[in-house]
KELUM-550850 format. One line per 10 residues: number of its first residue (from 1); their letters; for each residue x, y, z of N, C-alpha, C. Coordinates in pm, 1 decimal, padded with zeros to 6 digits, always signed. Each point is the difference from the previous one (the first is absolute). Example, Ala and Ser with C-alpha at 12.3 -4.5 7.8 and 13.67 -1.06 7.14 Angstrom:
% residues 2
1) AS) +01319.0:-00569.0:+00780.0:-00089.0:+00119.0:+00000.0:+00090.0:+00120.0:+00000.0  -00035.0:+00105.0:-00072.0:+00082.0:+00119.0:+00006.0:-00077.0:+00109.0:+00073.0
END
This chain:
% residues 175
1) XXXXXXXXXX) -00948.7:-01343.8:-03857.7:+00045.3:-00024.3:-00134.0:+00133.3:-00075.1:+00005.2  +00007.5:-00091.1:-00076.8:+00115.9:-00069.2:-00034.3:+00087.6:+00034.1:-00064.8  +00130.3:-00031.2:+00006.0:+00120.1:+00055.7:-00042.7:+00017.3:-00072.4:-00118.0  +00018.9:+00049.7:-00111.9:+00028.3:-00105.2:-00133.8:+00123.6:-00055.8:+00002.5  +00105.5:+00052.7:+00093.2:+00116.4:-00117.1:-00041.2:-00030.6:-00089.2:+00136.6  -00119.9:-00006.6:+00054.8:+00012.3:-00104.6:+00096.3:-00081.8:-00116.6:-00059.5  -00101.9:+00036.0:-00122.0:-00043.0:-00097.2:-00061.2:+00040.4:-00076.3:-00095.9  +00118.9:+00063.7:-00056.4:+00072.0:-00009.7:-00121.2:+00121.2:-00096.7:+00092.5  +00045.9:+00036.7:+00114.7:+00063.7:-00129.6:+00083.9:-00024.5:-00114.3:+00023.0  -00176.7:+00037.1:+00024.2:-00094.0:-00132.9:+00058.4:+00030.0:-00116.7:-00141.2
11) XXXXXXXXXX) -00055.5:+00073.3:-00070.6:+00006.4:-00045.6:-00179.2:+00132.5:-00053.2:-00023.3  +00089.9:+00054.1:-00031.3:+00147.0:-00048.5:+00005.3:-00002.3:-00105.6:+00097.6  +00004.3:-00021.7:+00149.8:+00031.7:-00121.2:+00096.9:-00106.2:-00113.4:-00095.8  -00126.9:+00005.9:-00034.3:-00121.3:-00078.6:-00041.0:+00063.0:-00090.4:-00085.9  +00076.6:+00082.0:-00133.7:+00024.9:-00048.4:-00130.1:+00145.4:-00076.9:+00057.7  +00134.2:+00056.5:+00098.0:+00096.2:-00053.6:+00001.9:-00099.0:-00172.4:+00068.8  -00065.1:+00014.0:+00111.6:-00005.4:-00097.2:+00050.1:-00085.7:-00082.5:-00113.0  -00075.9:+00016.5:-00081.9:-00074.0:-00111.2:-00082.0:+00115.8:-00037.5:-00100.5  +00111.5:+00073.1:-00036.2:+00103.7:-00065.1:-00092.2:+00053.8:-00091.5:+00081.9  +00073.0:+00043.6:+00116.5:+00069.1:-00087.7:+00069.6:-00075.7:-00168.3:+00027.6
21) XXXXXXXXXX) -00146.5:+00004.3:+00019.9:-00078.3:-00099.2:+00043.0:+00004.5:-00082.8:-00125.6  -00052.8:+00057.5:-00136.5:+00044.3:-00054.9:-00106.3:+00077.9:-00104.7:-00044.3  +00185.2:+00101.3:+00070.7:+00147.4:-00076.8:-00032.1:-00030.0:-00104.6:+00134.7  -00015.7:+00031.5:+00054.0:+00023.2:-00126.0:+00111.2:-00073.1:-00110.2:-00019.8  -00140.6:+00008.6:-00042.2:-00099.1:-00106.3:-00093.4:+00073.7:-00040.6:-00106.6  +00076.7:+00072.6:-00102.0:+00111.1:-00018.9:-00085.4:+00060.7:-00126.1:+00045.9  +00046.8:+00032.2:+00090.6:+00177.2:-00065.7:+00055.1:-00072.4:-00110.6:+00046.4  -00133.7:-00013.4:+00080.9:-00017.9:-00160.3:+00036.6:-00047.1:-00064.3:-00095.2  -00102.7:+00049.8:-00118.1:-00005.2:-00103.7:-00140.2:+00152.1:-00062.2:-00001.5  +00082.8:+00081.6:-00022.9:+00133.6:-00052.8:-00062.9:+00029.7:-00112.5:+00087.1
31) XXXXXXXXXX) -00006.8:+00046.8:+00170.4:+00085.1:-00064.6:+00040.1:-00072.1:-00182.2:+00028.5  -00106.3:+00028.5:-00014.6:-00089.3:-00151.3:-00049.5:-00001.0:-00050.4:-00091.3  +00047.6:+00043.3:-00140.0:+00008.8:-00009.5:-00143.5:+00148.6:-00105.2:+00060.1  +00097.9:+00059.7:+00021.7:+00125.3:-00050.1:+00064.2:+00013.7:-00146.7:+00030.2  -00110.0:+00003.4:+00170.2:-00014.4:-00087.9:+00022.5:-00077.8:-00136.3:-00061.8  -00072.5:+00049.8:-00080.0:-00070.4:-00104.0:-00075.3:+00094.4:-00079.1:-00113.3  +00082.9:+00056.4:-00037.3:+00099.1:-00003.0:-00108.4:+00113.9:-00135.4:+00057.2  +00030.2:+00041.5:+00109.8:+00122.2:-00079.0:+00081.5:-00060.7:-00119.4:+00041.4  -00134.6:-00042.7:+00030.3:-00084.4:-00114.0:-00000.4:+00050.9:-00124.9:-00119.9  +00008.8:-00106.4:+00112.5:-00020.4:-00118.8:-00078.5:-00097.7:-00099.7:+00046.4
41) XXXXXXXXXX) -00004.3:-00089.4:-00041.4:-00190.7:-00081.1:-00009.1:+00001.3:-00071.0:+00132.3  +00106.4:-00033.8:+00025.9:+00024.5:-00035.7:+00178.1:-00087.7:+00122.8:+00088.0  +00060.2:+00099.7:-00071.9:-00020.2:+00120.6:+00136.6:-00183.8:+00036.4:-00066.9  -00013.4:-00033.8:-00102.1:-00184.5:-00005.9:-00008.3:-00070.5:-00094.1:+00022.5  +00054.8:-00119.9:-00008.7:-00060.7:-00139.9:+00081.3:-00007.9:+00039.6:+00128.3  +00065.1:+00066.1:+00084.3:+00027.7:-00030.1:+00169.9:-00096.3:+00144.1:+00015.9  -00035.6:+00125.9:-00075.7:-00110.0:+00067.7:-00018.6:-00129.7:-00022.5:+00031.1  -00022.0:-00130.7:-00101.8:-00134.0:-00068.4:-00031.2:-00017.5:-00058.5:+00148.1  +00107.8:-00121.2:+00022.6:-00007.2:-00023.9:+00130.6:-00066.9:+00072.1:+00112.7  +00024.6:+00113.1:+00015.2:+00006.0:+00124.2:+00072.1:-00123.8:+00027.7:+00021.1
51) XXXXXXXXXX) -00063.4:+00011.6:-00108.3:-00118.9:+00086.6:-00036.1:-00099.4:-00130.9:+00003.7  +00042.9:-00081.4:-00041.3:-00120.9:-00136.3:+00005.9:-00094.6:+00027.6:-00151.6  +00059.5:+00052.8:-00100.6:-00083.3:+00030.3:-00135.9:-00041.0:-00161.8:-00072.4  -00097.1:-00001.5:-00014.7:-00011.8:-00125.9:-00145.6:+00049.4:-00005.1:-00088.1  +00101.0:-00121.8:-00017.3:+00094.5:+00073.4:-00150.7:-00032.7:-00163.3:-00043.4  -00001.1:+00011.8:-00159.1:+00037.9:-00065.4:-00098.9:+00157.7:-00065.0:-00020.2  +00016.7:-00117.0:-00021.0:+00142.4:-00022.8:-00028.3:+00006.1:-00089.5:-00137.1  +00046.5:+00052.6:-00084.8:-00006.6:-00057.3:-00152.6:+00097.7:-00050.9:-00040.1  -00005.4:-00083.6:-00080.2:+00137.6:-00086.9:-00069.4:-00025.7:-00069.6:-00092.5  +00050.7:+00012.9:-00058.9:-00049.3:-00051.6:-00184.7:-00202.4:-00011.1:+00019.3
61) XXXXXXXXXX) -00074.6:-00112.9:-00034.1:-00129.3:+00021.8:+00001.0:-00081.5:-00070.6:+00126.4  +00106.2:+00020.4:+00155.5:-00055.7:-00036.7:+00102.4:-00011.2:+00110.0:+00097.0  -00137.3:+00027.3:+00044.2:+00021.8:+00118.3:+00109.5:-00033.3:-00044.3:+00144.6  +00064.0:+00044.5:+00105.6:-00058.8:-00032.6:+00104.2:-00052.2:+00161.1:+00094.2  -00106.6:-00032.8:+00055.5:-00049.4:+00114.8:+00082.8:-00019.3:-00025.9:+00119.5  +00070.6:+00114.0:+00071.2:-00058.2:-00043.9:+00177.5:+00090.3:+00168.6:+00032.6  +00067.3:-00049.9:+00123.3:+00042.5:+00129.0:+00081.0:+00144.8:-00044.0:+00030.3  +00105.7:+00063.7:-00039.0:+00124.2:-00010.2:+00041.0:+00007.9:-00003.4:+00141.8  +00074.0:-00079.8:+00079.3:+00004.2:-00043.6:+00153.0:+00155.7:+00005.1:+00016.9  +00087.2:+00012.0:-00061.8:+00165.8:-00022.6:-00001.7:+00093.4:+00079.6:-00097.3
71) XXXXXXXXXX) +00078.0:+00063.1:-00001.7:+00116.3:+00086.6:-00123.7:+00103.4:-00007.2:+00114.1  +00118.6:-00108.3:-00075.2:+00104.2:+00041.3:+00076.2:+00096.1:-00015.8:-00168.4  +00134.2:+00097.2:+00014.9:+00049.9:-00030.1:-00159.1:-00069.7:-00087.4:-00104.2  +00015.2:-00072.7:-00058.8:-00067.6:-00052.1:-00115.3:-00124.4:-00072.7:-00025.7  +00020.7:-00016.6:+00205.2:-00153.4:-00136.7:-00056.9:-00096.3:+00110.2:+00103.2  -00117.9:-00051.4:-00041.1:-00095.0:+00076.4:+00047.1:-00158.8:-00111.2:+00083.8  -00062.1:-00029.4:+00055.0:-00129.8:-00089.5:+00014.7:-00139.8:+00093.6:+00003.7  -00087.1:-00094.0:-00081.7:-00138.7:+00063.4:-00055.2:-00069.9:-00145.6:+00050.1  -00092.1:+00100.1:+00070.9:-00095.5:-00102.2:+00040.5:-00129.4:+00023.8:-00102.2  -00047.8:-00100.9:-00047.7:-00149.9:-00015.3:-00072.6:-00096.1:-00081.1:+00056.3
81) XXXXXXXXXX) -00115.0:-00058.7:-00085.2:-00115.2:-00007.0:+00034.1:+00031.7:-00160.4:+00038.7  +00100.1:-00036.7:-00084.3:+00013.1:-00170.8:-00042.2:+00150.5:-00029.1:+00141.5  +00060.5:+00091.6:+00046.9:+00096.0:-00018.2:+00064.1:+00133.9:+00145.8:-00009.8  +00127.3:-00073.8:+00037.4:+00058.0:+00086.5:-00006.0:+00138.9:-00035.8:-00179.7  +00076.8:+00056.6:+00007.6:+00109.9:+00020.6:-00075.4:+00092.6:+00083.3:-00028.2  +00115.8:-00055.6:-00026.0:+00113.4:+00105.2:+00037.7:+00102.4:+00033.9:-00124.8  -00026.0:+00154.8:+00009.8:+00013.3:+00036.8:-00167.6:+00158.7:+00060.5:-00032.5  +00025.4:-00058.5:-00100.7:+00159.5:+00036.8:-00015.6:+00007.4:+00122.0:-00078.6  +00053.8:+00136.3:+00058.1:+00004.7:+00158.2:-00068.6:+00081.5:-00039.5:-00084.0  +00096.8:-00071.8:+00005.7:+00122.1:-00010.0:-00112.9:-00085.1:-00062.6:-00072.4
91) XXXXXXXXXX) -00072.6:-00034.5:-00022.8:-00030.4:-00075.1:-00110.3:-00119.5:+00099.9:-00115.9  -00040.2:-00063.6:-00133.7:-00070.8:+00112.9:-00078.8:-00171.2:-00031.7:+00069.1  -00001.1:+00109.8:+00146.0:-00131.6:+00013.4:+00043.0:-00050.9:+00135.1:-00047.5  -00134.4:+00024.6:+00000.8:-00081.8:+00156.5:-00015.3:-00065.7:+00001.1:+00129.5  -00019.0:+00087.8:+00076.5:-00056.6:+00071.8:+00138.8:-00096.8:+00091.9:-00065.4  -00169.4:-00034.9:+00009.3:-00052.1:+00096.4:+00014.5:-00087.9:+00032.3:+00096.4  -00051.4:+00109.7:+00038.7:-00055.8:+00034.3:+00128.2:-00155.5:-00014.2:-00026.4  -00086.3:-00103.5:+00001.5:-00119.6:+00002.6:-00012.5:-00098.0:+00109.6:+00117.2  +00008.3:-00009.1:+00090.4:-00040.0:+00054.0:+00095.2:+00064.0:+00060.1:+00172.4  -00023.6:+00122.7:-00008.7:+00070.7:+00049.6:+00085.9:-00090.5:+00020.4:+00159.3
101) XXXXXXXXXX) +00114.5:-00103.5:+00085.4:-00075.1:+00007.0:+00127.3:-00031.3:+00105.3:+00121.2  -00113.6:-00038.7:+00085.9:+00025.7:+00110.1:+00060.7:-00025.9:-00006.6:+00192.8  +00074.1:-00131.6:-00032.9:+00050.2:-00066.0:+00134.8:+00098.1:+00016.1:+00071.3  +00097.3:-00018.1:-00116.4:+00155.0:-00000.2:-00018.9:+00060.4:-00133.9:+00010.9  +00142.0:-00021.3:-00015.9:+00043.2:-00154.8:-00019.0:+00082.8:-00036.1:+00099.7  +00091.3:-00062.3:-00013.1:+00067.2:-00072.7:+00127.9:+00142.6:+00113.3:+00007.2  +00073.9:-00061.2:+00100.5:+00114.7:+00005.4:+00030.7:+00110.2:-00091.2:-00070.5  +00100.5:+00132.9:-00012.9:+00122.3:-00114.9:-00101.9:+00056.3:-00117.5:+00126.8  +00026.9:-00110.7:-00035.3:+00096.7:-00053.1:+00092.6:+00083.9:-00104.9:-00036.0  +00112.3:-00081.8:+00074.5:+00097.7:-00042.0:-00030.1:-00045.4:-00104.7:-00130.1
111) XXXXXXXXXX) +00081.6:-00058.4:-00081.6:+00033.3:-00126.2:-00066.3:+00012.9:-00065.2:-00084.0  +00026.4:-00027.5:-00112.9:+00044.4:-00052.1:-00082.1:-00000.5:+00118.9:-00148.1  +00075.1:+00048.4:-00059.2:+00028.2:+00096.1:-00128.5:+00023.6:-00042.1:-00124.2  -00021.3:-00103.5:+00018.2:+00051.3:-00055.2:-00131.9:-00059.4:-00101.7:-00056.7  -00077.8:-00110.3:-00130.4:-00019.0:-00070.1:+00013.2:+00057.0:-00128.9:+00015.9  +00156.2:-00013.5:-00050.0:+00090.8:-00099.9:+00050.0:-00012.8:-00024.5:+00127.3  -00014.0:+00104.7:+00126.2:+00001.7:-00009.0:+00125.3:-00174.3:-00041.8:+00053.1  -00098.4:-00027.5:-00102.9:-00137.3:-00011.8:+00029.3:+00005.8:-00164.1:-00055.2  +00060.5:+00007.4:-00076.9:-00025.2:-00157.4:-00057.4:+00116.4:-00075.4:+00098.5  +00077.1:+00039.6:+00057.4:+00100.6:-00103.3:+00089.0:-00064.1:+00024.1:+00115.1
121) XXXXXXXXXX) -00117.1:+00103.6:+00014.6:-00059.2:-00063.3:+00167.4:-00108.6:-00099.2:-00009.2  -00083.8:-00024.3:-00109.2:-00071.9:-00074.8:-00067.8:+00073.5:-00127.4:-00024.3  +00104.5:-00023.8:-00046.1:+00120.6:-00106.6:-00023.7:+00016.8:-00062.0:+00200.4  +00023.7:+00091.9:+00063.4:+00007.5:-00069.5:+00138.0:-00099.4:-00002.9:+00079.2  -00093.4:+00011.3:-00024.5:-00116.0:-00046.2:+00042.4:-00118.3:-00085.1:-00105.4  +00065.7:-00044.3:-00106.7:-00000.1:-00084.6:-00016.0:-00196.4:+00022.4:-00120.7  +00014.5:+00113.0:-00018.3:-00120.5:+00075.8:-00065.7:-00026.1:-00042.8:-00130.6  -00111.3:-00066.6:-00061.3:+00012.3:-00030.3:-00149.8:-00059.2:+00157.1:-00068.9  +00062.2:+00017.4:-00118.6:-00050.1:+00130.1:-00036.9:-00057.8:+00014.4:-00104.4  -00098.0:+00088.3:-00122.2:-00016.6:+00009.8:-00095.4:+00039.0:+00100.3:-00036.6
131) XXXXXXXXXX) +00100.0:+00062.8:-00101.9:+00058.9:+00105.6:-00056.5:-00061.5:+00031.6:-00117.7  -00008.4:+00117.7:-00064.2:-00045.2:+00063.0:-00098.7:+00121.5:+00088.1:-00109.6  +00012.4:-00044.0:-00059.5:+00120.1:+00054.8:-00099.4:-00090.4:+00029.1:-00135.2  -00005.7:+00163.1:-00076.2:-00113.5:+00015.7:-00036.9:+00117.9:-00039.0:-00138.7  +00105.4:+00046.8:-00012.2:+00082.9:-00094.4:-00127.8:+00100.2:-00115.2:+00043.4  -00039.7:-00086.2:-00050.3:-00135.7:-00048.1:-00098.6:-00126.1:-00020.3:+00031.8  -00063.7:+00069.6:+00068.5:-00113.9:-00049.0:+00056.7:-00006.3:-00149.5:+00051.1  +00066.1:-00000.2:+00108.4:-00019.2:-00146.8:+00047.9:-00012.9:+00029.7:+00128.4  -00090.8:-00105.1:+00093.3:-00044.3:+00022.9:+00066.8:+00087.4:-00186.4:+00071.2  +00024.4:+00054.0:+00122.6:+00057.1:-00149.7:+00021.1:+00002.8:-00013.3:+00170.2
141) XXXXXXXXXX) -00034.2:-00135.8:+00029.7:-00069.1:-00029.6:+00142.3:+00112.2:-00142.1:+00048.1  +00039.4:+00017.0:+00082.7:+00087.9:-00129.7:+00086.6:+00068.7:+00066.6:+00102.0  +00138.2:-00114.9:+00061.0:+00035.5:+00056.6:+00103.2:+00127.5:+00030.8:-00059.9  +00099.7:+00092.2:+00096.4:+00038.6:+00019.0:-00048.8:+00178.2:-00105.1:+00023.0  +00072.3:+00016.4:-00091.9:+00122.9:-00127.2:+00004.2:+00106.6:+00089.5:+00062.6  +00024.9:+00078.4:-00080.9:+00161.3:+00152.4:+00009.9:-00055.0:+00138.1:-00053.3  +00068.7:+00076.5:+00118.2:-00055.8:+00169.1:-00012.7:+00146.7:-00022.7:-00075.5  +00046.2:+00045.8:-00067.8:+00154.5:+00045.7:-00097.1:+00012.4:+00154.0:+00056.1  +00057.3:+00098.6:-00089.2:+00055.9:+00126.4:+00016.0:-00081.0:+00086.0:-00103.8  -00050.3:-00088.7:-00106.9:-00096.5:+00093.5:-00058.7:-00111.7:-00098.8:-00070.0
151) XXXXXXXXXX) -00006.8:-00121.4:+00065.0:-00123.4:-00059.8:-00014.9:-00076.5:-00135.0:+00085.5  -00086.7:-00040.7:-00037.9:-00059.9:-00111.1:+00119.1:-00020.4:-00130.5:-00107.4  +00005.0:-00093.1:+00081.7:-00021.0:-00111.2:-00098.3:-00096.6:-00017.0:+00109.5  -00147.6:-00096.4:-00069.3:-00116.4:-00029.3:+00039.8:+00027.2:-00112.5:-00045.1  -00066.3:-00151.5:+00070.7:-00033.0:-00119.7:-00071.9:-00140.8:+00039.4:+00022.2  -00116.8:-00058.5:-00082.7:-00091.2:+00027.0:-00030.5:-00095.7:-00129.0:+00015.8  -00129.4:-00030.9:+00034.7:-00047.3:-00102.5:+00059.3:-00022.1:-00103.7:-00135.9  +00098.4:+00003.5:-00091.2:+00020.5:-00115.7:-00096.7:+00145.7:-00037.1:+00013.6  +00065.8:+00068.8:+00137.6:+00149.9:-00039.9:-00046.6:+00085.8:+00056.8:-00029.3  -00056.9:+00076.4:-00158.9:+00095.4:+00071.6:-00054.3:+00047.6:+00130.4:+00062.6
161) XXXXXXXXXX) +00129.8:+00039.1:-00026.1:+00099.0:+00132.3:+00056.1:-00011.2:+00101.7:-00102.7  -00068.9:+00124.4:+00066.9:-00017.6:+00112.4:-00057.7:+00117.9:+00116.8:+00054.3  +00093.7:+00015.5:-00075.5:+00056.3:+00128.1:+00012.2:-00006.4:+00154.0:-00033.3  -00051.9:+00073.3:+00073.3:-00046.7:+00163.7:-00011.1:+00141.8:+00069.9:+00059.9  -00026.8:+00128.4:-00112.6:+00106.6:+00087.7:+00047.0:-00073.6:+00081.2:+00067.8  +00043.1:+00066.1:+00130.3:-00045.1:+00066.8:+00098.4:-00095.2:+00147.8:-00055.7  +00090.6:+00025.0:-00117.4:-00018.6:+00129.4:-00053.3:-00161.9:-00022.9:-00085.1  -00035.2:-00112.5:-00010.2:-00115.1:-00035.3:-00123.6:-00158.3:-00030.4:+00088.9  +00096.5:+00004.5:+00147.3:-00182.1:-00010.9:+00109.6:-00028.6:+00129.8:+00022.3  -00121.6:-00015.8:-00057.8:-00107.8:+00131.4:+00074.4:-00028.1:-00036.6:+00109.3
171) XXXXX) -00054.5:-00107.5:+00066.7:-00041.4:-00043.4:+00130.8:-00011.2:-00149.7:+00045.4  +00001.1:-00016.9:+00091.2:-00000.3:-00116.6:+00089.9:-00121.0:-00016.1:+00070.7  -00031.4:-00083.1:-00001.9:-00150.9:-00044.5:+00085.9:+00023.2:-00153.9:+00100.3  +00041.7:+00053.1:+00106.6:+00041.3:-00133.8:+00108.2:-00138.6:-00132.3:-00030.6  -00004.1:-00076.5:+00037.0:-00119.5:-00100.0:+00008.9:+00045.2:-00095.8:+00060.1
END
């Protein structure tokens, strides 16, 4: 026969340990709630990267789809069906996750963060580009003349000089 305060112990240890398991399930929601919070779109671009997910990249009424291949600070590269392009976070983009892989994606690695610093390696090598600026919706193709500090001037294969402020490209498409 069993002793009732040895079951009434058993019982007591049962209930302390399922509260405790509880708070500690508690404390890591939070402490992921946290981390999700302190995230910026750099540190979910270089995610996607990571993971190799299919994402959507939207900007005013142009989308492009493929697989993020690059997140370093602001600029990010998505490869698609038609090629590649390199997408400016500072700028007004939407990220959505069409499909989640189950391969996984690349490795982060060194080079360029910025798109000022993407369009002046394009500038020395001498790259003609097509940019996408969804305001005003213009879409504009040449080489390029001067990277500036917060914009690019393009001459355009009529000649004319197109000036964009850095802040107004969603993306770049080398050609």
């Amino acid at each position: 026969m069993e002793d009732p305060l040895d079951e009434l112990g058993r019982e007591l240890r049962e209930r302390m340990g399922d509260e405790l398991r509880a708070e500690a399930e508690l404390v890591e929601q939070d402490a992921a709630t946290v981390e999700l919070r302190r995230r910026t779109v750099a540190d979910v671009a270089l995610e996607l990267v990571s993971r190799g997910d299919t994402v959507s990249v939207i900007a005013g009424e142009k989308v492009l789809r493929g697989t993020l291949v690059y997140a370093r600070g602001e600029l990010a590269r998505i490869h698609t069906a038609s090629g590649r392009a390199d997408i400016n976070l500072a700028s007004p983009v939407v990220l959505r996750v069409d499909a989640r892989s189950r391969d996984g994606g690349t490795a982060a690695r060194p080079g360029a963060d910025t798109l000022r610093a993407r369009l002046l390696e394009y500038d020395m090598e001498d790259v003609a580009i097509e940019l996408w600026a969804p305001t005003p919706a213009t879409t504009v193709s040449g080489s390029i003349s001067a990277v500036g500090r917060d914009h690019v001037v393009l001459e355009d294969h009529d000649g004319a000089d197109w000036i964009v402020r850095l802040v107004d490209i969603a993306w770049i498409v080398p050609g």
